[in-house]
N, C-alpha and C positions, 0 to 999 in steps of 0.2 A: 919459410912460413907463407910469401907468396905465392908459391906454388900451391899450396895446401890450401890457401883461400880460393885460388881458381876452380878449385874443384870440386869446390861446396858451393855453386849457385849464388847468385847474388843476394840473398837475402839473408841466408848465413854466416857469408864472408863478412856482412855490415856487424850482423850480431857477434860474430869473433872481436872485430875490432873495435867496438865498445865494450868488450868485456875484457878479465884480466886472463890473461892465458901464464899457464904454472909452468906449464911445456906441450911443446908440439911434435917431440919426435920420440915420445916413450913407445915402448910394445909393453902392454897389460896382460898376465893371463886371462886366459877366460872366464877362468873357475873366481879371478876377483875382481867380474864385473856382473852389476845386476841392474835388471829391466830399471826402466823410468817410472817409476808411480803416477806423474803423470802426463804417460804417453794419452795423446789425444784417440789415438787409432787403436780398438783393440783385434781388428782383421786383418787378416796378412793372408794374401791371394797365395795357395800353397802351389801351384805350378810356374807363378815368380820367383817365389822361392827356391824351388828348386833349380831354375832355369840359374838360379843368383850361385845356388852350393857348388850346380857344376860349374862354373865362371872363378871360382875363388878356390876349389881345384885346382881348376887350372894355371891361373894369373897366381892365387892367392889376393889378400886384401888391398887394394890398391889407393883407395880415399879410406884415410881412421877414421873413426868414430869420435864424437866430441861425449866427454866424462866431467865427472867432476867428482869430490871426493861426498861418502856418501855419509850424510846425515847419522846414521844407524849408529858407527861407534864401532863398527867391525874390522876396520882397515879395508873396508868394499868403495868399488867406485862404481858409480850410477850412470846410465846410460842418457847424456839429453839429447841425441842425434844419433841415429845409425843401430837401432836394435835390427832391420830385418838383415844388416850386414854381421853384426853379431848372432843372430842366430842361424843363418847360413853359414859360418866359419862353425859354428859349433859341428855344423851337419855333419861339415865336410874334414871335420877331423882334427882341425887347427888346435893348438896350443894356446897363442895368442895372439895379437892382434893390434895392430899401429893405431894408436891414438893421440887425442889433441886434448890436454887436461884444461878448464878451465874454474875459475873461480866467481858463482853465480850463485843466484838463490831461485828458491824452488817458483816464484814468479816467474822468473828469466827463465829459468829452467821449459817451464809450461809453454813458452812464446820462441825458444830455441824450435820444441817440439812440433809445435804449429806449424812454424816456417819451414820445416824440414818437407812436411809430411804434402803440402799445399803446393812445394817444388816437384812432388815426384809427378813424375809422368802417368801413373797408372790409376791415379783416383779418378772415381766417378764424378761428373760435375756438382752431384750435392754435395760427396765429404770436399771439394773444394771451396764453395760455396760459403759451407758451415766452417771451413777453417778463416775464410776473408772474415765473417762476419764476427770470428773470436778475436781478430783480431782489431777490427772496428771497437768492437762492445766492451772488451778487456783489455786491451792496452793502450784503448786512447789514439787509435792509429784514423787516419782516413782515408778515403778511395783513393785519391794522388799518392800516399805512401804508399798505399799496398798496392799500387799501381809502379812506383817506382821499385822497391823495394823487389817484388818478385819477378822486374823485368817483362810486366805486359800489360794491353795499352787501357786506359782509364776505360775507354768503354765495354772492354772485357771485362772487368771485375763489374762494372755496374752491370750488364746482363746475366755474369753471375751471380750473383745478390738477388736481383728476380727472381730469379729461379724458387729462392725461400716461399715466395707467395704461392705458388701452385699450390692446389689443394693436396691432403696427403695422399690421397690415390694416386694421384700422380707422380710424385716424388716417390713412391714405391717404385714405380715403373723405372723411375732412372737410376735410383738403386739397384735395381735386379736388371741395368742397363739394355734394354729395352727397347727405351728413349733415348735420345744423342740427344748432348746438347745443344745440337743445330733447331733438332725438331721442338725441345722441351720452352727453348725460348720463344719461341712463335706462337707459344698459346697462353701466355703469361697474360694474364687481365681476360680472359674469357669466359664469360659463365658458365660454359659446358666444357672446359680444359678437360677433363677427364674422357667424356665422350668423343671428346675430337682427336686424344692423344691416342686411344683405344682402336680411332678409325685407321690412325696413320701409322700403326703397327697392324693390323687387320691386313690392310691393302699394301705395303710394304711400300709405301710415299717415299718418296727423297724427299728432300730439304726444299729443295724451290716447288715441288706437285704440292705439299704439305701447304707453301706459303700461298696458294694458288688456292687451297680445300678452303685454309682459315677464313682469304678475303671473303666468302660467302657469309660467312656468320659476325663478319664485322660490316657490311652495307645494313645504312640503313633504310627500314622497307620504305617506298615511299609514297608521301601523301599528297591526294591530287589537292585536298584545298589546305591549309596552315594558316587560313583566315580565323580569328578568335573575337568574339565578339567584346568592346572596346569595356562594356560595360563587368566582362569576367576577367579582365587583363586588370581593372583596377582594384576588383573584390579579390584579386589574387595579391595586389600592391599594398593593399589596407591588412590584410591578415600579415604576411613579411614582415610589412612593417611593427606588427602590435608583437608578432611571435619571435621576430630575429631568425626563420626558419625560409627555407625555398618552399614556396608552394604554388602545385600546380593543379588547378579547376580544366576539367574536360567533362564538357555537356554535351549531350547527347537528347535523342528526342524523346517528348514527351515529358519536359526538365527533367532527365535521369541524367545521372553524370558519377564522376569521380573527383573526390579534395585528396593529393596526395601530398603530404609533409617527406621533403626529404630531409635526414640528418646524418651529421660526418664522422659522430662520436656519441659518445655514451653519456654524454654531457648534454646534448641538444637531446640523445633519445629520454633525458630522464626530463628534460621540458618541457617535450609534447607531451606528457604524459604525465605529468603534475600538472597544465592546462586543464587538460583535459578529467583527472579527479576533482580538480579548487569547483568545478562550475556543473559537475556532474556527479 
């Protein structure tokens, strides 16, 4: 059984050993095992896959598949780890196939899934991303476990979690990979992410020319006077104060100017704007 944990990754081997295992050194036919319902990933890069049929050809299956016995009522057991290894033995001709049975529920099952899928080596940094974050949001986990737990270091999972913020044009980009996640983290909080990601595929940037392109659009421009007259700095302190909101007065000549209300939420924007109906 040892052995059989080393070889499912640390995050799996922990979910083995909180769960109940029925057995670990069954072979299942194939014909009575069926997909996971809820496998997280429904793509499967088909030239891994095959690179996978002919490897298991060859070898045959060398790490089972974790099962468990299947809800339906059929005498079927469910896949919760190891479909693309099951469907490349299918490919490749097998019969059946070394498994590890255990005893979970369709929760565990889902979170089996996740951790599997977030260990492989070939996802993109968003379905990585989107798997850390299912496991933040659904099972109560946090950066330090899923930091611990898939064996890499806290501030890698937090730059992958940024990543979520990117606008969705971009996040296309690293889907149809594109984008590396060296480049896609470097423009995380930019107003123009998309324009700048589009440069750095354009001109074909590295990572450090890219980090080099961003600093331009993070200086800021600068002003030869930041002197503000005493008497707008308090007509900006009297409004804060009556409104609970940042406000910034910029006068200009001719008294023209700008009152700008910043807000953080949808709480403060629904105040400036009940203010602003009660009196008008």
């Amino acid at each position: 059984m040892n052995s059989i944990k080393k070889g499912l990754g640390r995050g799996l081997s922990s979910l083995i050993g909180e769960s109940k295992v029925v057995s670990s050194t069954n072979k299942l036919s194939l014909s009575d095992i069926v997909p996971n319902p809820y496998q997280p990933r429904k793509d499967f890069d088909e030239d891994n896959l095959k690179d996978l049929t002919q490897s298991i050809k060859e070898r045959g299956v060398i790490q089972p598949i974790i099962v468990r016995k299947s809800n339906s009522g059929n005498s079927k057991y469910e896949i919760i780890a190891g479909e693309r290894r099951w469907q490349a033995a299918r490919k490749a001709g097998l019969h059946d196939i070394p498994v590890v049975v255990t005893d979970v529920d369709d929760l565990k099952s889902l979170e089996f899934a996740i951790v599997e899928n977030v260990q492989r080596q070939d996802l993109n940094p968003l379905e990585e991303a989107q798997g850390y974050k299912r496991l933040i949001d659904e099972f109560s986990y946090d950066q330090e476990k899923v930091s611990k737990f898939i064996g890499k270091s806290r501030s890698y999972i937090t730059n992958c979690l940024r990543l979520l913020n990117l606008p969705f044009e971009v996040l296309k980009l690293i889907e149809e990979k594109k984008l590396s996640f060296g480049h896609a983290k470097i423009i995380v909080g930019l107003d123009n992410a998309f324009f700048v990601a589009n440069k750095i595929i354009e001109k074909k940037l590295s990572v450090r020319q890219a980090e080099n392109f961003v600093k331009i659009f993070k200086k800021k421009p600068f002003r030869g006077n930041n002197f503000k007259d005493p008497n707008i700095k308090n007509l900006e302190y009297s409004i804060s104060e009556k409104t609970g909101l940042n406000v910034s007065i910029k006068s200009v000549k001719k008294n023209k100017g700008t009152i700008t209300f910043s807000y953080h939420d949808h709480e403060q924007l629904n105040k400036i704007i009940d203010i602003i109906k009660s009196n008008y």
